[in-house]
Backbone bond lengths (Angstrom), bond angles and torsions (degrees), N, CA, C in turn:
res aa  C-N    CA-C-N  psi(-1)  N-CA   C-N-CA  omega(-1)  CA-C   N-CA-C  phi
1 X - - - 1.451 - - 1.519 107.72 -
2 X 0.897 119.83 110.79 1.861 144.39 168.68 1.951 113.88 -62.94
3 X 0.876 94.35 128.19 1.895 92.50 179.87 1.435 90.66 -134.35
4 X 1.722 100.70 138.89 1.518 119.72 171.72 1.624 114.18 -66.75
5 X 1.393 118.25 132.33 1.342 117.50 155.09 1.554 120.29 -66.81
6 X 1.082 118.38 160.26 1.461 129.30 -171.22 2.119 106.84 -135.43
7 X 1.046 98.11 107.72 1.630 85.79 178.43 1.594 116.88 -54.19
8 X 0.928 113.98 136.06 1.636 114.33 138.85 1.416 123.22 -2.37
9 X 1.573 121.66 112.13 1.407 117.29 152.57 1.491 131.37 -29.45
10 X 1.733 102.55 -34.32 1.799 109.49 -154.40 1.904 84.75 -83.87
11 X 1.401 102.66 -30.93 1.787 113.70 -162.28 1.414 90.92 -62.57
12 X 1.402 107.54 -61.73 1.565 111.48 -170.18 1.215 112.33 -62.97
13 X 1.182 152.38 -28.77 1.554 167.25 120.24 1.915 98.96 2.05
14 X 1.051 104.66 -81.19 1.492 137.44 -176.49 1.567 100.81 -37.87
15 X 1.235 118.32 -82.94 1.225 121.00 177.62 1.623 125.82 -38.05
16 X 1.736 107.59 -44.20 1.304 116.68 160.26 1.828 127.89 -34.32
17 X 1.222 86.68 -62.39 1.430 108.62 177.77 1.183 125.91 -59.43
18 X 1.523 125.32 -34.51 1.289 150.15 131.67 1.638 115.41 -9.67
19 X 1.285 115.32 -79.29 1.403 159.69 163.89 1.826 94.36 -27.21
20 X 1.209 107.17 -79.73 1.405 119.89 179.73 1.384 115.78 -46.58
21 X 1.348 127.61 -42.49 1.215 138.26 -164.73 1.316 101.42 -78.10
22 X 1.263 126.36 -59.61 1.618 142.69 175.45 1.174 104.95 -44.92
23 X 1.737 128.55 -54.65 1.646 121.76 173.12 1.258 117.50 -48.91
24 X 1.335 125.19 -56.80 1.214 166.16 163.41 1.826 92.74 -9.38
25 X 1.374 85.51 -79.85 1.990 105.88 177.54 1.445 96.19 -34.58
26 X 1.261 94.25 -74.17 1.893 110.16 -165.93 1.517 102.81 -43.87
27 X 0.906 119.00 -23.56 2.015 104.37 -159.96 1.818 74.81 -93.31
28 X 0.822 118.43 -66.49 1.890 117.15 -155.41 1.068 91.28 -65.98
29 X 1.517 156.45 -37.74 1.278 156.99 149.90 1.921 100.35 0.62
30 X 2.057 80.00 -79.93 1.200 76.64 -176.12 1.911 139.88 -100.40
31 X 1.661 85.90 5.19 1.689 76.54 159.35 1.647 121.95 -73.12
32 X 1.721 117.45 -16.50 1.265 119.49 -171.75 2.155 102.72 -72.47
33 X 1.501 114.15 -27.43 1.250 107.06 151.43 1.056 135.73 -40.95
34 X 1.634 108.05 -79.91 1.764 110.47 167.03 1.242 134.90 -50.63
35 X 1.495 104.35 -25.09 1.542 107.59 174.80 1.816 107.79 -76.33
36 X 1.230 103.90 -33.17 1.905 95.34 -173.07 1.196 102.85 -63.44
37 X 1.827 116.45 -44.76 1.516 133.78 -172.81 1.647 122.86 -50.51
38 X 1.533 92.81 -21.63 1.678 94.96 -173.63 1.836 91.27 -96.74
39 X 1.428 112.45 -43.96 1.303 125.34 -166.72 1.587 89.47 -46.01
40 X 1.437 126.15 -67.55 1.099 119.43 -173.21 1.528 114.12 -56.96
41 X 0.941 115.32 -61.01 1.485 103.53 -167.58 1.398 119.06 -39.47
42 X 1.525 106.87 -30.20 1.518 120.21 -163.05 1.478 92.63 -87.13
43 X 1.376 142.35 -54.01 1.555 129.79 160.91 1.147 133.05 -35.63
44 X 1.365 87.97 -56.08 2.108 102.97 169.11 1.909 96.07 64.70
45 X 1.702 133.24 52.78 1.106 117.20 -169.36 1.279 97.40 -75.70
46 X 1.493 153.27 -32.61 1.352 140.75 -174.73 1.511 104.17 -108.09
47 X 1.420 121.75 50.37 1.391 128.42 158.42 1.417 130.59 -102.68
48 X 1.066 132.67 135.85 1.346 138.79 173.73 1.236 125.25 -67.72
49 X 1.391 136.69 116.94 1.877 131.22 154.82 1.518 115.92 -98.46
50 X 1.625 92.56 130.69 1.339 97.04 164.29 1.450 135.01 -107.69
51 X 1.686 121.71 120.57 1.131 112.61 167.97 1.655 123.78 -99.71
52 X 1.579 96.04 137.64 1.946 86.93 -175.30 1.513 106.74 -84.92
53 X 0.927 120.99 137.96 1.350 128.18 -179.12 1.263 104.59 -122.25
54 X 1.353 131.15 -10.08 1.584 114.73 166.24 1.596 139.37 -23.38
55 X 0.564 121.00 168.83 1.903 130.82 164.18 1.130 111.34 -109.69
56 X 1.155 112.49 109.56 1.748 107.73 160.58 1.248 152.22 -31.53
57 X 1.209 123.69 115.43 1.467 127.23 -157.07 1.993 94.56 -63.98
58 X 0.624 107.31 -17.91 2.308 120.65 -148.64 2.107 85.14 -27.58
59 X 0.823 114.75 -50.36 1.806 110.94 -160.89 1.668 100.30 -65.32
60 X 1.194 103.36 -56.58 1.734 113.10 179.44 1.584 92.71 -25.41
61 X 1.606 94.69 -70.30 1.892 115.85 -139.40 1.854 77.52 -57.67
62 X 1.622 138.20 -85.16 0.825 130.91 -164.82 1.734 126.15 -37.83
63 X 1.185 122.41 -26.07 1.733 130.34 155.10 1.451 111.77 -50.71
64 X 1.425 105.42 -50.84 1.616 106.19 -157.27 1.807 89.79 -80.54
65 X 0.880 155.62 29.27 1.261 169.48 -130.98 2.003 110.10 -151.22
66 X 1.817 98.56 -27.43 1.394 127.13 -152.30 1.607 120.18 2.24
67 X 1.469 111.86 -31.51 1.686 102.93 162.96 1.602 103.89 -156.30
68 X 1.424 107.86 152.90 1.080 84.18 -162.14 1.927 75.20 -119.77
69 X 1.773 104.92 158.69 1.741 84.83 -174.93 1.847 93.19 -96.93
70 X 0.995 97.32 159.26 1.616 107.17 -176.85 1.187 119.77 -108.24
71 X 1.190 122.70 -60.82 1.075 122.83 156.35 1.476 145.78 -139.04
72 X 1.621 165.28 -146.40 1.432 137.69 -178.64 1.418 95.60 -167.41
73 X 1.367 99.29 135.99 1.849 82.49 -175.67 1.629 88.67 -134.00
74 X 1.196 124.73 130.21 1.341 133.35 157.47 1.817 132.90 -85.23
75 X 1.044 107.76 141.09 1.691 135.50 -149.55 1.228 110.73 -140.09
76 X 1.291 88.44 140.47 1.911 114.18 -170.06 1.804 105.16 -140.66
77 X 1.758 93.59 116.00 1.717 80.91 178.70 1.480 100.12 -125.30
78 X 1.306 134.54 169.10 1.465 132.66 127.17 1.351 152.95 -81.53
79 X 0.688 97.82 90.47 1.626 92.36 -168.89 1.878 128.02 -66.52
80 X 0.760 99.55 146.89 1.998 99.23 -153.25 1.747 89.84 -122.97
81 X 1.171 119.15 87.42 1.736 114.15 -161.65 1.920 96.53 -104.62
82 X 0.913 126.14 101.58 1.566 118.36 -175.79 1.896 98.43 -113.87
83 X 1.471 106.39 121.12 1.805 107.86 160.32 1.759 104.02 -107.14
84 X 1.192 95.22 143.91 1.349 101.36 161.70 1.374 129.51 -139.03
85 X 1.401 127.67 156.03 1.639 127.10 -177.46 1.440 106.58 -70.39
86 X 1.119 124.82 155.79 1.101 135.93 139.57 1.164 144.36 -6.13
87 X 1.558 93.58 -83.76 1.452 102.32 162.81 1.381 104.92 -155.33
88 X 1.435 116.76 58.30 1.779 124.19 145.32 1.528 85.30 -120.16
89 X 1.658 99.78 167.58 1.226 129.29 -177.24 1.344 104.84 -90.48
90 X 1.607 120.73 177.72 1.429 109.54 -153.61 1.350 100.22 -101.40
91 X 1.856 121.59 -2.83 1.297 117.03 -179.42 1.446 111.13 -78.36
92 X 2.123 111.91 -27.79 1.577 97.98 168.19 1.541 115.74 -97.49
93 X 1.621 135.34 0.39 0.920 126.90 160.77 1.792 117.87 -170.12
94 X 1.447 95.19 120.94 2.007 103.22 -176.42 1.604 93.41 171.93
95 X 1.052 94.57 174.49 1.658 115.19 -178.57 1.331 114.81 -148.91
96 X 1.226 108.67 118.59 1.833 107.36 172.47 1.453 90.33 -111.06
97 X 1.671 127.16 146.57 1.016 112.64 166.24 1.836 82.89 -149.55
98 X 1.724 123.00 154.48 1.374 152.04 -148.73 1.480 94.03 -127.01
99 X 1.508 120.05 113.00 1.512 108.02 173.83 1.361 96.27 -143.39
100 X 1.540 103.99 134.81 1.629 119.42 178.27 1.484 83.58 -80.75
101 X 1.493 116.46 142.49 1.727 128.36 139.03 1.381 89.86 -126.74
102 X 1.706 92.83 148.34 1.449 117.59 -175.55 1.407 105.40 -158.52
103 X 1.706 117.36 108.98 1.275 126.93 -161.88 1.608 103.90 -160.06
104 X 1.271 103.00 158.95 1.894 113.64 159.86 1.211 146.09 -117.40
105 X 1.252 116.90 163.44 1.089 101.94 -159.87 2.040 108.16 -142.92
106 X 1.549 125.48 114.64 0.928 166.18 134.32 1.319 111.13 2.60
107 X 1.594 128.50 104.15 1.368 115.29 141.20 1.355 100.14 -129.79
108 X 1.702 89.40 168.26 1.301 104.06 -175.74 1.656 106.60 -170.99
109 X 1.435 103.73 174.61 1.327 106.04 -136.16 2.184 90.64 -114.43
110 X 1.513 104.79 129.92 1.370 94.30 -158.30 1.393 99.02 -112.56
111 X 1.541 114.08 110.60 1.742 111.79 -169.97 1.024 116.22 -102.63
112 X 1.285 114.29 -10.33 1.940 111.87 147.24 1.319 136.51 -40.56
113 X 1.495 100.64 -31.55 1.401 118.40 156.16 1.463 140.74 -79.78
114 X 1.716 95.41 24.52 1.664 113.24 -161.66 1.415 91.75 -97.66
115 X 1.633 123.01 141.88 1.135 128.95 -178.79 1.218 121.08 -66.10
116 X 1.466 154.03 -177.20 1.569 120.68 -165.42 1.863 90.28 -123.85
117 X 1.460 128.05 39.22 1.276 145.81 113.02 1.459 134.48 -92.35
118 X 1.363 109.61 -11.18 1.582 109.97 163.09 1.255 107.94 -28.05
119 X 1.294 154.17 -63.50 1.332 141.03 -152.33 2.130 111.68 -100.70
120 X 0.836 141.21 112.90 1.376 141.59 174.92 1.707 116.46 -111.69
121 X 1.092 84.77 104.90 2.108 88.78 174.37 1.872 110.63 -102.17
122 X 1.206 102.35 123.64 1.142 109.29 170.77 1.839 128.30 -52.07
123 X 1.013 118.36 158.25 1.438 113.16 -171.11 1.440 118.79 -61.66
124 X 1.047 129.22 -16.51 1.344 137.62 172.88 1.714 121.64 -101.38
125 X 1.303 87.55 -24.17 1.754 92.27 146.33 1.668 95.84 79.94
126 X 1.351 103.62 43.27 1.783 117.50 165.91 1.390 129.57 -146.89
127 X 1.588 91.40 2.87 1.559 87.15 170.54 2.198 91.84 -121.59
128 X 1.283 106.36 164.13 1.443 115.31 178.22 1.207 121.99 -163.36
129 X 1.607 115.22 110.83 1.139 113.43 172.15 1.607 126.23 -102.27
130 X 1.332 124.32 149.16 1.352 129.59 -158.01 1.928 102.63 -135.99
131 X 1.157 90.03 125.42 2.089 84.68 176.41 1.803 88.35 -126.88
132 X 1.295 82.24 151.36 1.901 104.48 -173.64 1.092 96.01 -131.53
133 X 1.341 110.70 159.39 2.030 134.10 144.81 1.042 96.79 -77.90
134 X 1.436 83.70 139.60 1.679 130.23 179.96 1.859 87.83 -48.95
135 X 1.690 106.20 143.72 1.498 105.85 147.21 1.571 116.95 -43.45
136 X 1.691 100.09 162.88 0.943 95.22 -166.89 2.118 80.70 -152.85
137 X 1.499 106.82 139.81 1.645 113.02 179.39 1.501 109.86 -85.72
138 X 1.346 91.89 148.33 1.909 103.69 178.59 1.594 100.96 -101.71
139 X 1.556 120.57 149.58 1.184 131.41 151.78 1.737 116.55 -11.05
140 X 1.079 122.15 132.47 0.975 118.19 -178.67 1.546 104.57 -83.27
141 X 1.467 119.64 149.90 1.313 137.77 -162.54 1.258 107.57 -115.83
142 X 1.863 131.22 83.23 1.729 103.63 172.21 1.316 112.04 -79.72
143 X 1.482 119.11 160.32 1.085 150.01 -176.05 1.528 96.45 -92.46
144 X 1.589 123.86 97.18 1.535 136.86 178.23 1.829 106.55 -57.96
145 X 1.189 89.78 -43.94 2.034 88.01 171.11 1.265 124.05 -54.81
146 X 1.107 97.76 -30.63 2.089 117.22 -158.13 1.456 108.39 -100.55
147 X 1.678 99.34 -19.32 1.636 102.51 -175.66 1.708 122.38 -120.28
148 X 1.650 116.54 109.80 1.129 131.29 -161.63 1.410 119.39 -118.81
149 X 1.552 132.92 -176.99 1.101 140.78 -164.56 1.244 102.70 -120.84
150 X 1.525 143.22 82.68 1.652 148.27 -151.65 1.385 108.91 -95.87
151 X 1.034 115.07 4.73 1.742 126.80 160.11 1.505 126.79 154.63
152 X 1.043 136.87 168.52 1.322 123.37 -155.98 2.043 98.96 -178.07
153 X 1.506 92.77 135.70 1.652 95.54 -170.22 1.964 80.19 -125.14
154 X 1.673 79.41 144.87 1.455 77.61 160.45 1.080 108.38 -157.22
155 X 1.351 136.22 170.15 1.660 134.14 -172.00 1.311 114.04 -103.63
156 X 1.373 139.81 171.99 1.021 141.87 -164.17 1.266 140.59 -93.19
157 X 1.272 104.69 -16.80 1.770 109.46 123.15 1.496 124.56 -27.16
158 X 1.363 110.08 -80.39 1.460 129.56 -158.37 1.892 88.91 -78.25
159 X 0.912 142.78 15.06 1.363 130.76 152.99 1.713 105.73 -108.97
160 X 1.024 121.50 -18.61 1.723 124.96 177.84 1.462 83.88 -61.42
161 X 1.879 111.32 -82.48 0.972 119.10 168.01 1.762 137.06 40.39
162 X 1.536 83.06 -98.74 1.446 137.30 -178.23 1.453 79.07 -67.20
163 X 1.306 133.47 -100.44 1.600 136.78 -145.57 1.858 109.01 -61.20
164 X 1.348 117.88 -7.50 0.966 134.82 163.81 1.917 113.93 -67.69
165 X 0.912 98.96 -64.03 1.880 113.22 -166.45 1.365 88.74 -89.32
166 X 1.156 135.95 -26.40 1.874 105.01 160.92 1.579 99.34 99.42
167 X 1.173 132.48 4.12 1.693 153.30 -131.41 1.734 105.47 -162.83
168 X 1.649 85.12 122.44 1.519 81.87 177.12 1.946 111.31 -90.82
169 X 0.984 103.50 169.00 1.681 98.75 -171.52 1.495 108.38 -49.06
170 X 1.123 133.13 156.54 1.467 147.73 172.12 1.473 111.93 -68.12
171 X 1.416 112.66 128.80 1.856 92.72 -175.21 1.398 97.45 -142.69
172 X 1.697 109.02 42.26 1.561 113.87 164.46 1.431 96.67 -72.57
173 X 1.354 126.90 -47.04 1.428 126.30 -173.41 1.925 100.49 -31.83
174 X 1.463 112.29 -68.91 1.257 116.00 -157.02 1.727 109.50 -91.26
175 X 1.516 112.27 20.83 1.064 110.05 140.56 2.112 123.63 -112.49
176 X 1.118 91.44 12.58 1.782 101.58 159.97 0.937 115.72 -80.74
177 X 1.333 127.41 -42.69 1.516 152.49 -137.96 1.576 86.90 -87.45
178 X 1.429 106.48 -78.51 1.749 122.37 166.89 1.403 108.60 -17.29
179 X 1.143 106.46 -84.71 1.459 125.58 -161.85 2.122 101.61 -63.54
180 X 0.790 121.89 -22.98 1.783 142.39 145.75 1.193 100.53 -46.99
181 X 1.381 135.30 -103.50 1.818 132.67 172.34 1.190 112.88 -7.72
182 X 1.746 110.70 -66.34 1.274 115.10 -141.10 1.671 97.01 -77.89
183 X 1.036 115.83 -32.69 2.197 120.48 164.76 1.342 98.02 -50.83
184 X 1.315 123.76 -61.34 1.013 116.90 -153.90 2.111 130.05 -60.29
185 X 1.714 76.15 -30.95 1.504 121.51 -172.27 1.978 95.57 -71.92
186 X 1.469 108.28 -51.74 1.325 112.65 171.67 1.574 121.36 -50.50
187 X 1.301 98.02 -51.34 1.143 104.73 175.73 1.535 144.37 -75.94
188 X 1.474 99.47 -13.79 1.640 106.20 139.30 1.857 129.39 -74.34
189 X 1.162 103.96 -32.75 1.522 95.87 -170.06 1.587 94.69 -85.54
190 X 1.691 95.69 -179.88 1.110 103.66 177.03 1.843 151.56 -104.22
191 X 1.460 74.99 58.32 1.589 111.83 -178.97 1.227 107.96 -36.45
192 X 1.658 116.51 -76.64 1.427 117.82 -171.74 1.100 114.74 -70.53
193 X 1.534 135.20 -38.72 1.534 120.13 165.03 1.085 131.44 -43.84
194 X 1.420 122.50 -31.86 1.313 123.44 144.39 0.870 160.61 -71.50
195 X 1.634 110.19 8.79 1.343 152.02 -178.92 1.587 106.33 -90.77
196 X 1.261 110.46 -49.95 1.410 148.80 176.21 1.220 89.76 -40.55
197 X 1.732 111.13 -92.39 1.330 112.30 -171.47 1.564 126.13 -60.40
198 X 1.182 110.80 -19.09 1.785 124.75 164.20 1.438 105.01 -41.26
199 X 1.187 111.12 -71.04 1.513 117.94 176.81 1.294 125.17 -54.87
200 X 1.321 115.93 -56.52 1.445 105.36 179.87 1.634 112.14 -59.51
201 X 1.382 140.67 -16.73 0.963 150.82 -165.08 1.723 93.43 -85.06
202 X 1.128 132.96 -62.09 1.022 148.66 -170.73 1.392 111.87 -64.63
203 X 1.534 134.00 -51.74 1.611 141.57 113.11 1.087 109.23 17.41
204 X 1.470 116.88 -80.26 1.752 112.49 -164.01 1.222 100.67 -100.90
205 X 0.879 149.54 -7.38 1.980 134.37 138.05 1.057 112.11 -38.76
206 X 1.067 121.40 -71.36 1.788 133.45 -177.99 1.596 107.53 -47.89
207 X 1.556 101.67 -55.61 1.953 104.13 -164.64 1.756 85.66 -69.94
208 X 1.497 135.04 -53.32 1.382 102.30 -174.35 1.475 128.72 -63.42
209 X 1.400 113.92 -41.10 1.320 93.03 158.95 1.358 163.59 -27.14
210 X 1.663 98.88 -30.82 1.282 126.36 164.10 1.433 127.45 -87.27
211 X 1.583 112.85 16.86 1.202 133.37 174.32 1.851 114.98 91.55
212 X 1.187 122.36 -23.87 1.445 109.40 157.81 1.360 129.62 -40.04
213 X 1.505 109.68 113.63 1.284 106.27 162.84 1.573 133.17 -67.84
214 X 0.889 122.81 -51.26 1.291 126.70 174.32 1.917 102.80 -100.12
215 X 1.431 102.37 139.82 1.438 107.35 159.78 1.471 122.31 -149.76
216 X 0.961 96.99 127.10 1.535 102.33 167.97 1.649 133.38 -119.73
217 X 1.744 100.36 149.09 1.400 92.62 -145.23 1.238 79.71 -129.04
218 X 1.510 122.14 139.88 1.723 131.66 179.27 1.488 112.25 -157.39
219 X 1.114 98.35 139.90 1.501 103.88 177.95 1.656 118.72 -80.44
220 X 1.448 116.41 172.74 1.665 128.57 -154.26 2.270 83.42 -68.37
221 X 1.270 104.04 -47.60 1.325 86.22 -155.26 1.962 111.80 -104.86
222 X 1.624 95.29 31.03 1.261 97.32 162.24 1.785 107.99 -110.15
223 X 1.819 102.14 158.54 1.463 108.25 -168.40 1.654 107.16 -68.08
């Protein structure tokens, strides 16, 4: 018959204590890791800071931009073109001829022509001011689809004429004429003021985006 040994209280004691000490190690072991790991990170002694000290490109970027179009306004004229003789009547010689032109016409805002202080950023680099030229109109553009000959009288001369030279009448004349109105027509309404405000609108979208808080946008011949 076999009987189990039983250690010692002091043994079993002993070993405990053992046990404890070793955890003990291990935990401060490894908080002394995480603690150096944060310590460092939070010192950062072989880390780099960067400050930007640049100058702002903002005038460049708005040049390389060179016009921007603002806005386009389309036009419809008639033209009422009448020649007459002298002294025949218009059934043996004259021409009335009726011509729709219908075309547009382009402004836009030309920042190539911006003075090379046009743009001013404040020292902290949140406020920005910008001065432009006034819009300015493009050539008027007819639309060859849109623009026709809506009737036309002519006398009997000017149909011999005509059936003679093999050639129908020339009607660069009554697209000068057109394209004449339709400038002219531009240039009363209010095309470029709205060109004007096109841009500056477009201006301070863009300049806030780029982190300016405040911007202001004025033209060469406002105070």
């Amino acid at each position: 018959m076999t009987t189990s040994r039983t250690a010692p209280p002091e043994v079993t004691s002993g070993r405990r204590r053992r046990w404890r000490y070793l955890a003990g190690l291990l935990v401060l072991a490894v908080l002394l890791v995480v603690g150096g790991r944060l310590a460092w990170t939070w010192l950062n002694p072989m880390g780099e800071q960067s400050i930007d000290r640049s100058q702002p490109v903002l005038l460049q970027s708005i040049k390389d931009l060179s016009r921007f179009e603002a806005a386009t306004g389309t036009f419809q004229v008639v033209v009422d073109l009448e020649k007459d003789a002298n002294f025949l009547p218009d059934a043996i010689k004259g021409t009335r001829t009726l011509f729709v032109g219908a075309g547009g016409v382009d402004a836009y805002v030309d920042f190539s022509a911006m003075a090379t202080n046009g743009v001013t950023v404040s020292q902290d680099r949140t406020e920005v001011t910008v001065r432009l030229p006034r819009a300015q109109l493009e050539k008027p553009n007819l639309d060859n689809s849109r623009s026709y000959v809506f009737a036309q009288q002519r006398g009997l001369f000017d149909r011999v004429s005509d059936f003679l030279s093999g050639s129908p009448t020339d009607q660069r004349e009554l697209y000068l004429l057109a394209e004449k109105k339709i400038s002219e027509a531009a240039v009363a309404s209010d095309l470029r003021a709205r060109a004007d405000a096109n841009t500056k609108t477009m201006l301070t979208g863009m300049l806030k985006s780029l982190g300016f808080t405040k911007v202001t946008v004025k033209y060469t011949d406002e105070p």
